[in-house]
C-alpha positions as CSV (number, residue, x, y, z in Angstrom):
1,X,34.4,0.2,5.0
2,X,32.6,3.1,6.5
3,X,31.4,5.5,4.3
4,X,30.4,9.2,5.1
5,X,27.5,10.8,4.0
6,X,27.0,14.7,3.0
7,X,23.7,16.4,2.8
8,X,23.8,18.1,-0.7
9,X,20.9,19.8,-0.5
10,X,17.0,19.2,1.0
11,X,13.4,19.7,0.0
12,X,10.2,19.4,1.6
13,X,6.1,20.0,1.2
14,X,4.7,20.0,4.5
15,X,1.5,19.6,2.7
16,X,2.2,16.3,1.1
17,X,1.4,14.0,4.6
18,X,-1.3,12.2,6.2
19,X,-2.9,15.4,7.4
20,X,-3.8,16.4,3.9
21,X,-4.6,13.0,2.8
22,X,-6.7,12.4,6.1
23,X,-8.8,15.2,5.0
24,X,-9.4,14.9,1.7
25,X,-10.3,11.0,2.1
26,X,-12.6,13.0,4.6
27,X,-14.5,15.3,2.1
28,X,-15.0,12.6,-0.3
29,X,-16.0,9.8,2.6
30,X,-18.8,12.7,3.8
31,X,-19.6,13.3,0.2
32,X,-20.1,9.6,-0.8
33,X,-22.1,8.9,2.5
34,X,-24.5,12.2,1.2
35,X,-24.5,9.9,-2.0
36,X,-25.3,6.8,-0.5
37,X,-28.2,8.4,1.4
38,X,-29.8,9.4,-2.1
39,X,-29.5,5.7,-3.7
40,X,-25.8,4.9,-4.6
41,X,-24.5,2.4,-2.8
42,X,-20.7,3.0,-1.5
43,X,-17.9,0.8,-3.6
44,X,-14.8,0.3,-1.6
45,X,-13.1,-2.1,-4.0
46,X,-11.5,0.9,-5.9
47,X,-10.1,2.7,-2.8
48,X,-7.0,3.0,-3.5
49,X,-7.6,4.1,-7.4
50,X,-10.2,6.8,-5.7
51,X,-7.4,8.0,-3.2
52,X,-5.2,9.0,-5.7
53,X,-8.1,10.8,-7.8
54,X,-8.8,12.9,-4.7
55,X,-5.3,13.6,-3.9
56,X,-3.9,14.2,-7.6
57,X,-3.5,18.1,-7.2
58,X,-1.3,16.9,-3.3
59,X,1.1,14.5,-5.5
60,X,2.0,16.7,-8.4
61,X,3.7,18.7,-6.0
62,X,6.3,15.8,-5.6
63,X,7.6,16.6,-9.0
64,X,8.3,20.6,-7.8
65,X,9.7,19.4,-5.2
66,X,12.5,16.7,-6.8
67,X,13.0,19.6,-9.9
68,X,14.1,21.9,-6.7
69,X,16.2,19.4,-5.0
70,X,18.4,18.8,-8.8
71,X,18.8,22.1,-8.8
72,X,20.5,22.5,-5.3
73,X,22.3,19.2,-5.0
74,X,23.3,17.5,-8.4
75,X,23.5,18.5,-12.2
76,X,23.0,15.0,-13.7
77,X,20.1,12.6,-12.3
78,X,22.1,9.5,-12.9
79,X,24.2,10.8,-10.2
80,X,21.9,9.2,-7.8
81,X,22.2,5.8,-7.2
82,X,19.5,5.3,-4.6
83,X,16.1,6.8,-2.7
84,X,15.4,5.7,0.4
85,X,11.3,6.0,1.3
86,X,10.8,6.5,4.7
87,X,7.4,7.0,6.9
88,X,3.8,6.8,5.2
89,X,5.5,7.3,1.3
90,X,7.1,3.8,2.0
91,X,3.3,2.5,1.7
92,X,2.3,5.0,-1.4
93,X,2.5,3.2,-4.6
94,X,1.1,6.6,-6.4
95,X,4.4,8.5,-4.4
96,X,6.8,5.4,-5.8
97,X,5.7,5.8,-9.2
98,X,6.4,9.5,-9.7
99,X,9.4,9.2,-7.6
100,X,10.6,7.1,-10.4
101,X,9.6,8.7,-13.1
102,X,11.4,11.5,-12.4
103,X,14.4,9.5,-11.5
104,X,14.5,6.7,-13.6
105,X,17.8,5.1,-13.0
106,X,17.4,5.6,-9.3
107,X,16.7,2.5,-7.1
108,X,13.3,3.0,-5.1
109,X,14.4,1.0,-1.3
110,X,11.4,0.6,0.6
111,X,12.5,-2.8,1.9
112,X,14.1,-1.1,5.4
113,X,12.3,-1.0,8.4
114,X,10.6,2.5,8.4
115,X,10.8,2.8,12.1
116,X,14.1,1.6,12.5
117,X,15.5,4.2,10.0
118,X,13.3,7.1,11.6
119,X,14.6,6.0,15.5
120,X,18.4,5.8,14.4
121,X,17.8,8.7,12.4
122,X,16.6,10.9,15.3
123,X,19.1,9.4,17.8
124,X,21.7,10.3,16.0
125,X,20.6,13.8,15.5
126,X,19.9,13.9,19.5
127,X,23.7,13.1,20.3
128,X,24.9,15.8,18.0
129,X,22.4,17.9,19.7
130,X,23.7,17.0,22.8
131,X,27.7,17.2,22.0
132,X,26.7,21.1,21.2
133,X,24.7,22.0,24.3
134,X,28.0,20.4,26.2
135,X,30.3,21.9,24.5
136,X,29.0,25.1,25.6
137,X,28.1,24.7,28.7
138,X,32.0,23.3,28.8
139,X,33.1,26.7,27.9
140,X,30.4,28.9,30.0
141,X,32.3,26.7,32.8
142,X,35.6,27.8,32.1
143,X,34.5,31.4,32.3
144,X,33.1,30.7,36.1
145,X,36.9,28.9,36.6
146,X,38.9,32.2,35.3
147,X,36.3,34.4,37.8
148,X,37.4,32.6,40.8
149,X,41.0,32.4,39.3
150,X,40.9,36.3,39.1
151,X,38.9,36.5,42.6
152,X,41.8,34.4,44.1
153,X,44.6,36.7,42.3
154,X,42.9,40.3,43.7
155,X,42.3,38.3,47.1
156,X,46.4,38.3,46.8
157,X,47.2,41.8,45.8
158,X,49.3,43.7,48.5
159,X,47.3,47.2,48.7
160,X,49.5,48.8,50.9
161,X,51.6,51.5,49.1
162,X,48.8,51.6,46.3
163,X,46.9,54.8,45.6
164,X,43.6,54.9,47.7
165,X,41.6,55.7,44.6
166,X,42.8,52.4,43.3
167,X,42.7,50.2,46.6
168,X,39.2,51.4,46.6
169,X,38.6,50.4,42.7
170,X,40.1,46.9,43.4
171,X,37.5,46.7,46.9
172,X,34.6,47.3,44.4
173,X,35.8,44.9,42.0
174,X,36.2,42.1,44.1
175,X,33.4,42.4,46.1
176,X,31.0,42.8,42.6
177,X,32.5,39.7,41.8
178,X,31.7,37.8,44.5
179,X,28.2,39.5,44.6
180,X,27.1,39.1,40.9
181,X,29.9,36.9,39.4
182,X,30.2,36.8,35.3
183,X,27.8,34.4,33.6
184,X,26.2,33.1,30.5
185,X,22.6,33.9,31.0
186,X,20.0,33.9,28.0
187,X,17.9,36.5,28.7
188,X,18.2,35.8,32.1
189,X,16.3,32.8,32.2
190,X,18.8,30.5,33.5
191,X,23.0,29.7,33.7
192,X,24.7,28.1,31.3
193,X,27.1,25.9,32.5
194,X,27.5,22.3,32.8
195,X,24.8,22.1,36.3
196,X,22.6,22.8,33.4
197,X,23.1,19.4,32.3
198,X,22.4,17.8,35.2
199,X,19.2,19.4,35.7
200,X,18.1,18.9,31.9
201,X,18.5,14.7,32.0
202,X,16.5,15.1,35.6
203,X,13.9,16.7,34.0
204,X,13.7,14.4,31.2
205,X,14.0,11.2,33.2
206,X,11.3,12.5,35.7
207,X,8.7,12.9,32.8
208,X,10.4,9.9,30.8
209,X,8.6,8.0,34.4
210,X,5.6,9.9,33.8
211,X,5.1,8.6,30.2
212,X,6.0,5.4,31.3
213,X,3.7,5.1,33.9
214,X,0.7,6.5,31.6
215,X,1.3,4.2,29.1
216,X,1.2,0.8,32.0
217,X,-2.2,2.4,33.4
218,X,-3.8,2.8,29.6
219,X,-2.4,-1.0,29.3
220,X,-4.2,-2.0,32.4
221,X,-7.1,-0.3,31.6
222,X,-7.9,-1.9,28.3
């Protein structure tokens, strides 16, 4: 049976990634090599013990970051059965460990393909992306639709017996609505309707082709 699934609350550290680790590993690398230079010789057997020691001050900010998601999302720990680990903290036995001991009667799941999760995961976000950008442009149609309805309607007035002051009223009317008809127009940078649509999967498809053909010629190359 399907179950749904509500986001409570989120958290994040954009600091916490491969960027930051990337350049700490670089400092210490650079510092080692200035080492080596001056007679000690470079041990790579304790790598990963030595990646943690130069990132200690990146991970303690995992705990912050779990104390402020309790906060938001639920009052008793135990109310979460399960964390999922997805991209490079899938791989980071030092991220596992504090992950669980700040939620001990959680189960850690690492065993899911990490790309799989990460490409459903964006898909899914894409279509609801997608749903919204048609629903409006839906809607922006529909005011183009009642435009014409109204153009036809004043096209069908009988102005004969009208006041002149109005006859001419209803001549400017129609004639600025066939000029410069109503539209949805951010900032004037294009029309929002559903042609819009049309000319955004073009777009994408044309340089969807592009990458495609980039990534045969870099095969080809190598």
């Amino acid at each position: 049976m399907d179950r749904e699934i509500f986001v409570l609350a989120e958290g994040s550290d954009s600091s916490i990634g491969g960027r930051t680790f990337t350049k700490n590993i670089k400092k210490y690398v650079l510092q080692r090599y200035r080492e080596r230079h001056g007679g000690e010789e470079y041990d790579s057997n304790h790598l990963k013990a030595i990646f943690e020691k130069i990132n200690i001050h990146v991970l303690a900010n995992i705990q912050k970051i779990l104390k402020d998601f309790l906060k938001k999302s639920v009052s008793d720990i135990k109310d979460i059965g399960q964390v999922i680990l997805v991209g490079g903290a899938r791989r980071m036995s030092a991220i596992e460990k504090r992950i669980q001991k700040n939620l001990p009667s959680s189960n850690i799941r690492k065993t899911m393909d990490v790309e799989t999760v990460v490409a459903v995961g964006a898909i899914k976000q894409i279509i609801v992306y997608i749903w919204q950008i048609y629903y409006i442009a839906v809607l922006c149609s529909q005011l183009d639709q009642e435009v014409k309805g109204i153009q036809f309607f004043l096209h069908r007035i009988e102005l004969r017996g009208l006041p002149m002051y109005l006859q001419t009223k209803i001549g400017i009317l129609v004639v600025r609505l066939a000029t410069d008809p109503l539209a949805i127009s951010p900032w004037q940078f294009f029309r929002l309707d559903r042609r819009l649509l049309t000319t955004m999967f073009a777009s994408m498809t044309t340089y969807l082709i592009i990458l495609i053909q980039f990534q045969i010629s870099d095969k080809n190359a190598s």
